[in-house]
CHARMM-style PDB file with segment names, atoms N, HN, CA, C and O in Angstrom:
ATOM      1  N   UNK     1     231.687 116.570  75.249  1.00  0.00      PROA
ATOM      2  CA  UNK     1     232.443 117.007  74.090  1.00  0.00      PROA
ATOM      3  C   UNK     1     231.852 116.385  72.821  1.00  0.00      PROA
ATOM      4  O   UNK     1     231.330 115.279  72.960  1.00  0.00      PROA
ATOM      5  N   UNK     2     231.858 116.793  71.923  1.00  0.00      PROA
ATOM      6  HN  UNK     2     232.282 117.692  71.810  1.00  0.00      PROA
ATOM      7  CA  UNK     2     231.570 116.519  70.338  1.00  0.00      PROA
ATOM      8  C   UNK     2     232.697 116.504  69.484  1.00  0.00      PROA
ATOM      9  O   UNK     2     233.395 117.470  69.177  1.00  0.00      PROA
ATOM     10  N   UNK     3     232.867 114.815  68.972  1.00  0.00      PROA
ATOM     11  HN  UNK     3     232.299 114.030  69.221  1.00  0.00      PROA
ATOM     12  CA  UNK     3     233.806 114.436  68.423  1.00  0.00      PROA
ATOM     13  C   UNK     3     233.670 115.131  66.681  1.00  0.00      PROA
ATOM     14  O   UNK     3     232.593 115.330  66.118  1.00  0.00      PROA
ATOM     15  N   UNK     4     234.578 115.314  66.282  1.00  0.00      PROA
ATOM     16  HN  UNK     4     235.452 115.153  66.739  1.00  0.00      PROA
ATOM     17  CA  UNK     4     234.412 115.938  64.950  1.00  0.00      PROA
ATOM     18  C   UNK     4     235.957 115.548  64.053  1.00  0.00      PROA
ATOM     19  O   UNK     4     237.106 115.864  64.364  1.00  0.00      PROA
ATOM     20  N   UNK     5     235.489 114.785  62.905  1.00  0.00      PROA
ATOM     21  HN  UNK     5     234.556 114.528  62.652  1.00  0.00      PROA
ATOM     22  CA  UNK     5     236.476 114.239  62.410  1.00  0.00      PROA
ATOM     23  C   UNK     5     237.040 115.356  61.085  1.00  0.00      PROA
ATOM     24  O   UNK     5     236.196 116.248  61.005  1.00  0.00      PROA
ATOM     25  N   UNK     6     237.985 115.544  60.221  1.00  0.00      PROA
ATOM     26  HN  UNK     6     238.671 114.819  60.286  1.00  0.00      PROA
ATOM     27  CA  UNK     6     238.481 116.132  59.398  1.00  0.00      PROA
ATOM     28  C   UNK     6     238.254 115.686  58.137  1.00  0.00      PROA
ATOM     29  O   UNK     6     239.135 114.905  57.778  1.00  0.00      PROA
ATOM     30  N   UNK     7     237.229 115.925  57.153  1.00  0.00      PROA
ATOM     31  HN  UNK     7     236.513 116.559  57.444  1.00  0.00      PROA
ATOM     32  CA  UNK     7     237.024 114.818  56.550  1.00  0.00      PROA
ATOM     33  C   UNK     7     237.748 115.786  54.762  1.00  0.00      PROA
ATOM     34  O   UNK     7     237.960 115.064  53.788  1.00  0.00      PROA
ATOM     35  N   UNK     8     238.016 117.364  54.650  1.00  0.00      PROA
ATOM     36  HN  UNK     8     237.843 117.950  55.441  1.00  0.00      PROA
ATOM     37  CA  UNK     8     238.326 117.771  53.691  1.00  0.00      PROA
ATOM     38  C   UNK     8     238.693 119.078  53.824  1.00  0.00      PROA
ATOM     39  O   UNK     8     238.733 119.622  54.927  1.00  0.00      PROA
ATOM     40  N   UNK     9     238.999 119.705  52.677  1.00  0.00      PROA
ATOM     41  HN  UNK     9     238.966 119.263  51.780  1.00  0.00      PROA
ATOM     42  CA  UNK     9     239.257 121.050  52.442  1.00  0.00      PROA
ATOM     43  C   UNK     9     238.596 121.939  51.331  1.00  0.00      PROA
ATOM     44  O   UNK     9     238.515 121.411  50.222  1.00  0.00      PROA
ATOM     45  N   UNK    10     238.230 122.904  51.437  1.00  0.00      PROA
ATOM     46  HN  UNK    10     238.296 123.334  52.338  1.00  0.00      PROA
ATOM     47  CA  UNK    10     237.688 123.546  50.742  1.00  0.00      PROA
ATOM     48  C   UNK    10     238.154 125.357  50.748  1.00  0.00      PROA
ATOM     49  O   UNK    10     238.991 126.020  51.360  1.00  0.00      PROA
ATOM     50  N   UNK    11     237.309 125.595  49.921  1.00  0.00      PROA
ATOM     51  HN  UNK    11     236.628 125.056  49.424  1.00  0.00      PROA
ATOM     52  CA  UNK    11     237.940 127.697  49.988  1.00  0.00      PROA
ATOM     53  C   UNK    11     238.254 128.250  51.035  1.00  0.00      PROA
ATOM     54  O   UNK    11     239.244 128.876  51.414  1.00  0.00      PROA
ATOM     55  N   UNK    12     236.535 127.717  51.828  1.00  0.00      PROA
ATOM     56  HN  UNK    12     235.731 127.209  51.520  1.00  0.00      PROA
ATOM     57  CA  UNK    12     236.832 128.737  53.215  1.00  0.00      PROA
ATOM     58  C   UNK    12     237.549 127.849  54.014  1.00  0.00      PROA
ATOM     59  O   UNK    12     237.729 128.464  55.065  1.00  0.00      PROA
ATOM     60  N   UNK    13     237.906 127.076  54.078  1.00  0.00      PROA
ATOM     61  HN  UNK    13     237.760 126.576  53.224  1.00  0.00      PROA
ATOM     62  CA  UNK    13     238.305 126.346  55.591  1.00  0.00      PROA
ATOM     63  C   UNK    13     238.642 125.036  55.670  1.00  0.00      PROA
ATOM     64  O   UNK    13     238.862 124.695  54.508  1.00  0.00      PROA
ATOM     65  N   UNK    14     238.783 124.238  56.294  1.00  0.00      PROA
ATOM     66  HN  UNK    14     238.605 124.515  57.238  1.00  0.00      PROA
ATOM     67  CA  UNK    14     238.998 122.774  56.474  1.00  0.00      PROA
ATOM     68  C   UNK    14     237.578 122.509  57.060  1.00  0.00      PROA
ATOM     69  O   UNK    14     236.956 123.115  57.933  1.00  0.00      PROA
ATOM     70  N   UNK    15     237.219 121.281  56.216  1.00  0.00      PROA
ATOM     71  HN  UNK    15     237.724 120.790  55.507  1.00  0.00      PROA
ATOM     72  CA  UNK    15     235.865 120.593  56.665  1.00  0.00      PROA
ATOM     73  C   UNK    15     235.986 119.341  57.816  1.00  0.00      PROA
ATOM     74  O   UNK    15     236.862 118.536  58.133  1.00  0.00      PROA
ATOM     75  N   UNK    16     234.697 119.626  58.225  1.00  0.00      PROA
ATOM     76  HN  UNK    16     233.986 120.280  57.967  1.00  0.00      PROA
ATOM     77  CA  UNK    16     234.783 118.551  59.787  1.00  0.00      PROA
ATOM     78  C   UNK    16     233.530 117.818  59.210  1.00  0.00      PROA
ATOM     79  O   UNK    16     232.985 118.005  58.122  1.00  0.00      PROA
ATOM     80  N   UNK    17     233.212 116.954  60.183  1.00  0.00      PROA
ATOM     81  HN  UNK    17     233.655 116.802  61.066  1.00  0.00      PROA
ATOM     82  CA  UNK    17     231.909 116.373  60.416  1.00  0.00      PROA
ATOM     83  C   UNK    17     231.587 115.857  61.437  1.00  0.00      PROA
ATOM     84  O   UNK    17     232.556 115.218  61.848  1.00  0.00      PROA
ATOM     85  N   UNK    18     230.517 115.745  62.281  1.00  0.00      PROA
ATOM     86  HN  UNK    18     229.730 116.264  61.947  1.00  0.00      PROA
ATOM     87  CA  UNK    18     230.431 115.396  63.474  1.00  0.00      PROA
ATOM     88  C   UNK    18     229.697 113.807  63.768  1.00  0.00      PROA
ATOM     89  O   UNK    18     228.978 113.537  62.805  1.00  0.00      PROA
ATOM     90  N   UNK    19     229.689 113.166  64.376  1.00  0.00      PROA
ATOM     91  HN  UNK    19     230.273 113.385  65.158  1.00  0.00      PROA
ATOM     92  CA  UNK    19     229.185 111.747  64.477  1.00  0.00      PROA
ATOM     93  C   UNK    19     227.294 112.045  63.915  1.00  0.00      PROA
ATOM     94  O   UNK    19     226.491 111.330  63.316  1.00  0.00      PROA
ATOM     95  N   UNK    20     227.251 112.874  64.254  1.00  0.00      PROA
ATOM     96  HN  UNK    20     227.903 113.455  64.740  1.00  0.00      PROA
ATOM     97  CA  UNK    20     225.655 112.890  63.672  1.00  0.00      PROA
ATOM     98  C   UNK    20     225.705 113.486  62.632  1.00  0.00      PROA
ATOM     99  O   UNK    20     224.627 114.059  62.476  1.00  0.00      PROA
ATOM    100  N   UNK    21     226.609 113.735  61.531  1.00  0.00      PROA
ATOM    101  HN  UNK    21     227.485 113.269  61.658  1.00  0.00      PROA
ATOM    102  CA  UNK    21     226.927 114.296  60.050  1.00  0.00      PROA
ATOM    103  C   UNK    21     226.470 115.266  59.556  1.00  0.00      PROA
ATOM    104  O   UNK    21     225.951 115.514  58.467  1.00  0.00      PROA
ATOM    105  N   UNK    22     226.851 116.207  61.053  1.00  0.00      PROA
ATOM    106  HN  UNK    22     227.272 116.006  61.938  1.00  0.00      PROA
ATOM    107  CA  UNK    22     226.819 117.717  60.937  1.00  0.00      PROA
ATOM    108  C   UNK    22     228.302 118.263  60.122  1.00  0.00      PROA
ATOM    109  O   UNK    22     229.429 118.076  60.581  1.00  0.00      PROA
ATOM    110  N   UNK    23     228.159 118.597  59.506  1.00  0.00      PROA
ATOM    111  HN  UNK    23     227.244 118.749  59.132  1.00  0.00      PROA
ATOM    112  CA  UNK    23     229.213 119.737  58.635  1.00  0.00      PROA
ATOM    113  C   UNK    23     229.539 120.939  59.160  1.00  0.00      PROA
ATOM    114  O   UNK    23     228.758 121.872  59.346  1.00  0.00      PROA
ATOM    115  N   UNK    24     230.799 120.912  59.420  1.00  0.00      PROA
ATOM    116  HN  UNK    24     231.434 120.154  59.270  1.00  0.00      PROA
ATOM    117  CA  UNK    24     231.330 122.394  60.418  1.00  0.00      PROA
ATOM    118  C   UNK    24     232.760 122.584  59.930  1.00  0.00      PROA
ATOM    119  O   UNK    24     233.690 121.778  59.949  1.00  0.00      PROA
ATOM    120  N   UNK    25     232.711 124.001  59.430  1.00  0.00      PROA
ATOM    121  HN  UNK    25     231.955 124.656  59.414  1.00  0.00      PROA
ATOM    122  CA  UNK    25     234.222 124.459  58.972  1.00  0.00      PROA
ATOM    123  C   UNK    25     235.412 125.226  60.093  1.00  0.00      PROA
ATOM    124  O   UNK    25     235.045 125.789  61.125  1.00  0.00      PROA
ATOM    125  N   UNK    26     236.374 125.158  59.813  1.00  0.00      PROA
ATOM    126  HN  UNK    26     236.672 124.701  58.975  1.00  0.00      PROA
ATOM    127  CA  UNK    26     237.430 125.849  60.544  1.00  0.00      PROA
ATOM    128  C   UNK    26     237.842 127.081  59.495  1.00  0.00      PROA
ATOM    129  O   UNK    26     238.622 126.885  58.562  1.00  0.00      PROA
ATOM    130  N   UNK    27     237.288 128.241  59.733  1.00  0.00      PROA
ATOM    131  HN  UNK    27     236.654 128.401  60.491  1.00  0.00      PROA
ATOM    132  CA  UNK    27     237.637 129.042  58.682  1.00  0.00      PROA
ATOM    133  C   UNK    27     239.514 129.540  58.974  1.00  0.00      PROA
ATOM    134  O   UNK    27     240.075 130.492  58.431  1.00  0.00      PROA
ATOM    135  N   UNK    28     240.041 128.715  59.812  1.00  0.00      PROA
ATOM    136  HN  UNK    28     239.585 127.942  60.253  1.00  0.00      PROA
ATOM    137  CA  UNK    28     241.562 129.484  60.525  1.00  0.00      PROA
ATOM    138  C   UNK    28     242.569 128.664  59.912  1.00  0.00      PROA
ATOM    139  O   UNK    28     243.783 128.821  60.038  1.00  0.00      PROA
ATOM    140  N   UNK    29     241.866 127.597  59.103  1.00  0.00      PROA
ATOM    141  HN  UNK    29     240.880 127.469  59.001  1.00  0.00      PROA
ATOM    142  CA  UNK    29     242.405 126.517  58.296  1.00  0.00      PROA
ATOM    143  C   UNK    29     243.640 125.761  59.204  1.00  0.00      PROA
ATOM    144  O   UNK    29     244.710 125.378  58.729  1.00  0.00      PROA
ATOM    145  N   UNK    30     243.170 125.631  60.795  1.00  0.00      PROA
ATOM    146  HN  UNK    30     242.302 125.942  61.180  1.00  0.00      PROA
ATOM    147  CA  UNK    30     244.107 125.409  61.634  1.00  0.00      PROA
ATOM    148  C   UNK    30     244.881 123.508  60.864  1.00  0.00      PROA
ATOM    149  O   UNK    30     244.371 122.661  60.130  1.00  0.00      PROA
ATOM    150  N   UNK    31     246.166 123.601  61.507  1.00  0.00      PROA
ATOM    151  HN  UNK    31     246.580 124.289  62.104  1.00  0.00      PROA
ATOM    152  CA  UNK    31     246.640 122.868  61.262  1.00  0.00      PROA
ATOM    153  C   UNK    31     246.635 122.005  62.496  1.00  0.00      PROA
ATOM    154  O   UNK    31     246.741 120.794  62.301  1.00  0.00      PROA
ATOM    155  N   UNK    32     246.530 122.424  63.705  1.00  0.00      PROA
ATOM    156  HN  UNK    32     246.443 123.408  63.863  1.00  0.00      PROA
ATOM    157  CA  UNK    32     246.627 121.544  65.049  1.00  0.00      PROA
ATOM    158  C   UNK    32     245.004 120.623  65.007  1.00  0.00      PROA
ATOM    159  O   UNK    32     244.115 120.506  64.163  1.00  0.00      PROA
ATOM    160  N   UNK    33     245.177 120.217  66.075  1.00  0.00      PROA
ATOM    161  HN  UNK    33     245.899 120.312  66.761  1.00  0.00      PROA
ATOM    162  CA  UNK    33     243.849 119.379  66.653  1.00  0.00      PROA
ATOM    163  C   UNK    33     243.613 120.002  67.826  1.00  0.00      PROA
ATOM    164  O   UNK    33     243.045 119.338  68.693  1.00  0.00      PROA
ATOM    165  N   UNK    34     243.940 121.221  68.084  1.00  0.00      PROA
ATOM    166  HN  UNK    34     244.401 121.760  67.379  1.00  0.00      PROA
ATOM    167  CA  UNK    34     243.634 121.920  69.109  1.00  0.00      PROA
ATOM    168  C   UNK    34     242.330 123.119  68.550  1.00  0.00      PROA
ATOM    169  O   UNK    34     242.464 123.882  67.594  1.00  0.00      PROA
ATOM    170  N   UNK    35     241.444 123.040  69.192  1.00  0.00      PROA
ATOM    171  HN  UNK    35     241.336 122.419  69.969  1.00  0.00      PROA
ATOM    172  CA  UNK    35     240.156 123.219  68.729  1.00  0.00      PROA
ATOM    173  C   UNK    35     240.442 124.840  69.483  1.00  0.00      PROA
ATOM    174  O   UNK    35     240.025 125.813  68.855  1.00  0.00      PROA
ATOM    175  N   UNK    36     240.874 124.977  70.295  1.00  0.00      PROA
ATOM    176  HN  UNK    36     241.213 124.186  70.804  1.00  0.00      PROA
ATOM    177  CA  UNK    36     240.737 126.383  70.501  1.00  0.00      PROA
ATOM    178  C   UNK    36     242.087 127.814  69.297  1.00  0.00      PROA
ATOM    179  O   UNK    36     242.232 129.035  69.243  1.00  0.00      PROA
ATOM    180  N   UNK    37     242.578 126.847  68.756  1.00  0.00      PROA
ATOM    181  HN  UNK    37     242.461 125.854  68.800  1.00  0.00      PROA
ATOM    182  CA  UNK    37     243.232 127.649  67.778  1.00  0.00      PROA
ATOM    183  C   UNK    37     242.236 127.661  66.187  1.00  0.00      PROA
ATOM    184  O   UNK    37     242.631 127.727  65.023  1.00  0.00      PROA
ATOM    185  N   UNK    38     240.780 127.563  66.779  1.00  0.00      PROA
ATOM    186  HN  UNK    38     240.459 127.509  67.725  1.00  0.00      PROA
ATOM    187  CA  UNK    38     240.300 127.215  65.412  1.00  0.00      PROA
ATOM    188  C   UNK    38     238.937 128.060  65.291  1.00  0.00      PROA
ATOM    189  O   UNK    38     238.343 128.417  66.308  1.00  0.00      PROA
ATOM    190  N   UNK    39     238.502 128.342  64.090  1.00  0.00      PROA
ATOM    191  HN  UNK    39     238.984 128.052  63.264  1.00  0.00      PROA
ATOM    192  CA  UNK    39     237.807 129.694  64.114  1.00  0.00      PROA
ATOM    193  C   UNK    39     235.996 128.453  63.886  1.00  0.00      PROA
ATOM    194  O   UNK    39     235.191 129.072  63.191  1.00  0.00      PROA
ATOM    195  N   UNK    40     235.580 127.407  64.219  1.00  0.00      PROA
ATOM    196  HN  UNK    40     236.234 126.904  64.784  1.00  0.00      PROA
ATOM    197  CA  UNK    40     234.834 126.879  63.758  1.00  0.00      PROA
ATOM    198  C   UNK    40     233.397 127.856  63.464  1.00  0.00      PROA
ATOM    199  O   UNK    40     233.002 128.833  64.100  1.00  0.00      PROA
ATOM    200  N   UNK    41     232.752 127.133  62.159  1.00  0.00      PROA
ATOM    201  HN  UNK    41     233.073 126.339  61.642  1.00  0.00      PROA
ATOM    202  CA  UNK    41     230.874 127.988  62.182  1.00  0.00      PROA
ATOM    203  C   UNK    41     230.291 126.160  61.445  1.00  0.00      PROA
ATOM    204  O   UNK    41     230.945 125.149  61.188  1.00  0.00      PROA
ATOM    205  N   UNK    42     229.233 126.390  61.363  1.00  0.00      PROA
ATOM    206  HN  UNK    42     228.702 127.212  61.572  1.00  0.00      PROA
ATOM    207  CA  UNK    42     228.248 125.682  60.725  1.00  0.00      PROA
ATOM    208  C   UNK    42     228.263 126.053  59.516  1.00  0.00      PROA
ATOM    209  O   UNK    42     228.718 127.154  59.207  1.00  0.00      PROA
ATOM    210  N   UNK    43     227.765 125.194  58.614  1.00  0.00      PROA
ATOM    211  HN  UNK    43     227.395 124.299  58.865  1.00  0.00      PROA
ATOM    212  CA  UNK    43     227.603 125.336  57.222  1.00  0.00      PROA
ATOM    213  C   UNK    43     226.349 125.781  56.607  1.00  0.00      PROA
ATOM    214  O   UNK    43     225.579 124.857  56.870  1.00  0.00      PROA
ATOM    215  N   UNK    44     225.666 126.703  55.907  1.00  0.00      PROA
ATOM    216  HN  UNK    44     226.292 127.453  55.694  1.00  0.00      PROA
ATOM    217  CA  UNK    44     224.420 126.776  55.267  1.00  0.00      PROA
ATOM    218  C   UNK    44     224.027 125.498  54.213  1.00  0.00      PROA
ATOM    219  O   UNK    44     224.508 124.971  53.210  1.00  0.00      PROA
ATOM    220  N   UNK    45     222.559 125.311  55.304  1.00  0.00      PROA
ATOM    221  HN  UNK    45     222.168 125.740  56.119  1.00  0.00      PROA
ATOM    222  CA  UNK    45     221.897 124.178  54.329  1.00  0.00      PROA
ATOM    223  C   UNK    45     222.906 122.910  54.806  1.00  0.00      PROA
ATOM    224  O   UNK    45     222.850 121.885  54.127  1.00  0.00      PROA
ATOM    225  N   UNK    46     223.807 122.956  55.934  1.00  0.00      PROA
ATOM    226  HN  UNK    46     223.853 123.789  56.485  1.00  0.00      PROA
ATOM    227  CA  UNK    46     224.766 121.516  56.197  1.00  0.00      PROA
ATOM    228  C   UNK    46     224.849 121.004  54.996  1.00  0.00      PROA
ATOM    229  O   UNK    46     224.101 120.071  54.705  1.00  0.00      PROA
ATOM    230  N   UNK    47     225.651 121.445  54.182  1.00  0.00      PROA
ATOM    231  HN  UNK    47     226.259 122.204  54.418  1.00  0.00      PROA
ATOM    232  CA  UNK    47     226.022 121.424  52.690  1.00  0.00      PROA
ATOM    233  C   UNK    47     227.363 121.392  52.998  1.00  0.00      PROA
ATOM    234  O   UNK    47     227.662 122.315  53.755  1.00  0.00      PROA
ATOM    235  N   UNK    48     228.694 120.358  52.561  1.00  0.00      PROA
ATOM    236  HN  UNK    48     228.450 119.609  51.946  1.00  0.00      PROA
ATOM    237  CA  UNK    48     229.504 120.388  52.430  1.00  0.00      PROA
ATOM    238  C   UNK    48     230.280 121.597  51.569  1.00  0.00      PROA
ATOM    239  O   UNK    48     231.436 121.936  51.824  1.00  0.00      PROA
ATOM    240  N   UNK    49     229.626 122.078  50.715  1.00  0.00      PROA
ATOM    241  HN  UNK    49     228.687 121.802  50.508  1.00  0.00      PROA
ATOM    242  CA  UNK    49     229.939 123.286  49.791  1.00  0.00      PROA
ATOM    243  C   UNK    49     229.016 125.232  50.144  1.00  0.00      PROA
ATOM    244  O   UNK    49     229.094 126.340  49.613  1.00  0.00      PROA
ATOM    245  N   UNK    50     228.176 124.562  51.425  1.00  0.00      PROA
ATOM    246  HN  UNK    50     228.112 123.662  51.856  1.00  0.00      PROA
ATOM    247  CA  UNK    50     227.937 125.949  51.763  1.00  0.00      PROA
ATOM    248  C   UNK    50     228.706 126.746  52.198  1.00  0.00      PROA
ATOM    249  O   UNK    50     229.916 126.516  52.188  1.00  0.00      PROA
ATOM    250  N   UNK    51     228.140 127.983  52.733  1.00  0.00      PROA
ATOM    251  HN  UNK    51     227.157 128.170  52.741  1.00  0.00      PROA
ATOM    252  CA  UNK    51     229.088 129.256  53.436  1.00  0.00      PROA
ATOM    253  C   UNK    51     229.217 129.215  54.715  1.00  0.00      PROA
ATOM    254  O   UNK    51     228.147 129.051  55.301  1.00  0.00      PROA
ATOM    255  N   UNK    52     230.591 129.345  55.695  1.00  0.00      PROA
ATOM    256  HN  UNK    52     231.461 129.478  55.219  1.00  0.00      PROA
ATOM    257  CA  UNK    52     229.994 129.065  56.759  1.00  0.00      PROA
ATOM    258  C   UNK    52     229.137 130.079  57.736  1.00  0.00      PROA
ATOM    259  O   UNK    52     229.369 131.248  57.428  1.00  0.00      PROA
ATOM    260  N   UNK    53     228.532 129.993  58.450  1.00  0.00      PROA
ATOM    261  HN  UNK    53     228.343 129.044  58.699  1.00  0.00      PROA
ATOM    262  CA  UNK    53     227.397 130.672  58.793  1.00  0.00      PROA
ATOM    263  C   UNK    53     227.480 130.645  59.922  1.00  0.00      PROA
ATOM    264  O   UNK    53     228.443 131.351  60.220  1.00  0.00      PROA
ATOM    265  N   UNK    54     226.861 130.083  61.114  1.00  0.00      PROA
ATOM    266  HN  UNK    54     226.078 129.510  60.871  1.00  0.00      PROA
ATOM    267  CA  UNK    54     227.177 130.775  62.634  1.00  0.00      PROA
ATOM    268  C   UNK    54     228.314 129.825  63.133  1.00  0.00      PROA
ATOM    269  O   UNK    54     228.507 128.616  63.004  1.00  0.00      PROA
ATOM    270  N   UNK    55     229.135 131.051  63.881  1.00  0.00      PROA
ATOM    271  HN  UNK    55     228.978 132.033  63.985  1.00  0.00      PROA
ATOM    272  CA  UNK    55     230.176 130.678  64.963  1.00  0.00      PROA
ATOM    273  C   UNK    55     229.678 129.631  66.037  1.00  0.00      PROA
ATOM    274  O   UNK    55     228.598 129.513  66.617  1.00  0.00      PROA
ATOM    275  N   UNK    56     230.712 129.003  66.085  1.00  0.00      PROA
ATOM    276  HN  UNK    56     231.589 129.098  65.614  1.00  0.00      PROA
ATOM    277  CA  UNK    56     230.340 127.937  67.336  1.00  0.00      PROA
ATOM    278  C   UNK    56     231.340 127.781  68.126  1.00  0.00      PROA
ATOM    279  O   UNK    56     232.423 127.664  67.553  1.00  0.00      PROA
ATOM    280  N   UNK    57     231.345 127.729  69.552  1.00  0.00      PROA
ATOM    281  HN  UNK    57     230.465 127.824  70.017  1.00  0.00      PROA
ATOM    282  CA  UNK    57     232.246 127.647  70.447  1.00  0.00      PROA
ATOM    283  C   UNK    57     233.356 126.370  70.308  1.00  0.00      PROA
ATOM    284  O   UNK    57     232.911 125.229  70.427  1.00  0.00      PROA
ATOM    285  N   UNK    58     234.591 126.542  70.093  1.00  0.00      PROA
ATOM    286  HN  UNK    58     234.952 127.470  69.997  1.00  0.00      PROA
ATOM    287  CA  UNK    58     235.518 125.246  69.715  1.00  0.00      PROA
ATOM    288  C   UNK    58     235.838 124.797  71.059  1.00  0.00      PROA
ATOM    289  O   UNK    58     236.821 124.059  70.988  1.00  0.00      PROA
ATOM    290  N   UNK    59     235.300 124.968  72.623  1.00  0.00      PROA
ATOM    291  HN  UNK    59     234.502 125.567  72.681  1.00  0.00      PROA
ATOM    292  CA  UNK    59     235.836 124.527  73.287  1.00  0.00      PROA
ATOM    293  C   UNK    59     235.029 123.347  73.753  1.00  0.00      PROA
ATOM    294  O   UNK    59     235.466 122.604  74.632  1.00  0.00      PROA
ATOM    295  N   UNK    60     233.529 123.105  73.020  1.00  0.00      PROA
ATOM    296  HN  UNK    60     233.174 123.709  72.306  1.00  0.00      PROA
ATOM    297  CA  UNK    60     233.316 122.196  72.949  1.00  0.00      PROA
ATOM    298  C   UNK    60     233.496 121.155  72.045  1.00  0.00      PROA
ATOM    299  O   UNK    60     232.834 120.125  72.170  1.00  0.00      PROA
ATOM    300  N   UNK    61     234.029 121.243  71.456  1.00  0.00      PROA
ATOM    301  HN  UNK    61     234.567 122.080  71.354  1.00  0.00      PROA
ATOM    302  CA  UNK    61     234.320 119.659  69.859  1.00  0.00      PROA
ATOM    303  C   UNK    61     235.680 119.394  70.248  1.00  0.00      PROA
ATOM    304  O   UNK    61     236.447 120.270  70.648  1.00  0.00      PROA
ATOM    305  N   UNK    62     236.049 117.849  70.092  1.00  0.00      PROA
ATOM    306  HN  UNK    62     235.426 117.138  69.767  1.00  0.00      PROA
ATOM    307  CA  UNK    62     237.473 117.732  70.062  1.00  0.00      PROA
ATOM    308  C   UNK    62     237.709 116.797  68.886  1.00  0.00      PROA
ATOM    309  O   UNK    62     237.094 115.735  68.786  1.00  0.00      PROA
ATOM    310  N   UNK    63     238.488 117.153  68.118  1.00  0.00      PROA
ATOM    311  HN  UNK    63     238.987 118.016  68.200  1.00  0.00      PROA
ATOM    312  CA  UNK    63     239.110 116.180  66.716  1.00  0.00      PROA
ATOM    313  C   UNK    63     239.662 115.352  67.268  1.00  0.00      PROA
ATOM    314  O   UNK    63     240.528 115.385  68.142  1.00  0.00      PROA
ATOM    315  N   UNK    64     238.987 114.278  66.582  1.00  0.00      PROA
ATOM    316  HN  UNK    64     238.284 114.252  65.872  1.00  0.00      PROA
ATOM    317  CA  UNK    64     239.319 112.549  66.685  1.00  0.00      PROA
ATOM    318  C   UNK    64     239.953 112.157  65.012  1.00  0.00      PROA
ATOM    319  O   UNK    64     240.025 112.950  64.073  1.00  0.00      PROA
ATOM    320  N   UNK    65     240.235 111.153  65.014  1.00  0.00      PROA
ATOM    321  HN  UNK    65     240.177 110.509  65.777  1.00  0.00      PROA
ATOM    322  CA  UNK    65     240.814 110.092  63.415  1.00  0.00      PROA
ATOM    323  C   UNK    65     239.456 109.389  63.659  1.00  0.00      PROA
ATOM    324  O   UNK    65     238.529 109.731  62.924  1.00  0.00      PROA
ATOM    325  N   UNK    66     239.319 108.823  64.228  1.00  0.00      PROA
ATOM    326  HN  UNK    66     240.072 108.546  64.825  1.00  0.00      PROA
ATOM    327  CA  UNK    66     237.941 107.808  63.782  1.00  0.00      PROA
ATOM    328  C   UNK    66     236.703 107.786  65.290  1.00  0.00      PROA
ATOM    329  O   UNK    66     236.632 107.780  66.519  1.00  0.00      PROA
ATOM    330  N   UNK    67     235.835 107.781  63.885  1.00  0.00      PROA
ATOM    331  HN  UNK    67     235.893 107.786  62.887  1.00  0.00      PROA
ATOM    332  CA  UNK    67     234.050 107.829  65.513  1.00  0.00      PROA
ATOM    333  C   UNK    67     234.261 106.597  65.535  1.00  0.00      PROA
ATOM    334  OT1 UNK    67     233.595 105.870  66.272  1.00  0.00      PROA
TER     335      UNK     67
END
C-alpha cells in the first residue's frame, strides 16, 4: 500500500502527497479516508497547482495523518 497524506485543497480536488512527494488529487473531493470512495489522478508536471491527469487505482494508497 502507498501511504498518502492530505496535505490541501484546491479547484479540482483535495491534494495528497505520497512519502516520496508525489502529488495526487481526489477529484471526488471525498471527505472519508476511504480511498475507494475517491476519484484519485496524478498531477501534471507533479505540480501542486497542475491538472489532474491520469487516473490511478485508489485501492492501492491508504490515507495516513503522519509518514
Amino acid at each position: 500500500m502507498i501511504k498518502i497524506k492530505l496535505v490541501g485543497q484546491k479547484l479540482s480536488g483535495n491534494l495528497y502527497i505520497t512519502e516520496k512527494g508525489t502529488y495526487i488529487m481526489d477529484t471526488n473531493f471525498s471527505k472519508s479516508k476511504d480511498t475507494s470512495r475517491m476519484s484519485l489522478h496524478t498531477l501534471s508536471w507533479n505540480n501542486p497547482d497542475g491538472e489532474p491527469n491520469k487516473a490511478l487505482k485508489s485501492d492501492k494508497f491508504v490515507v495516513v495523518d503522519e509518514f
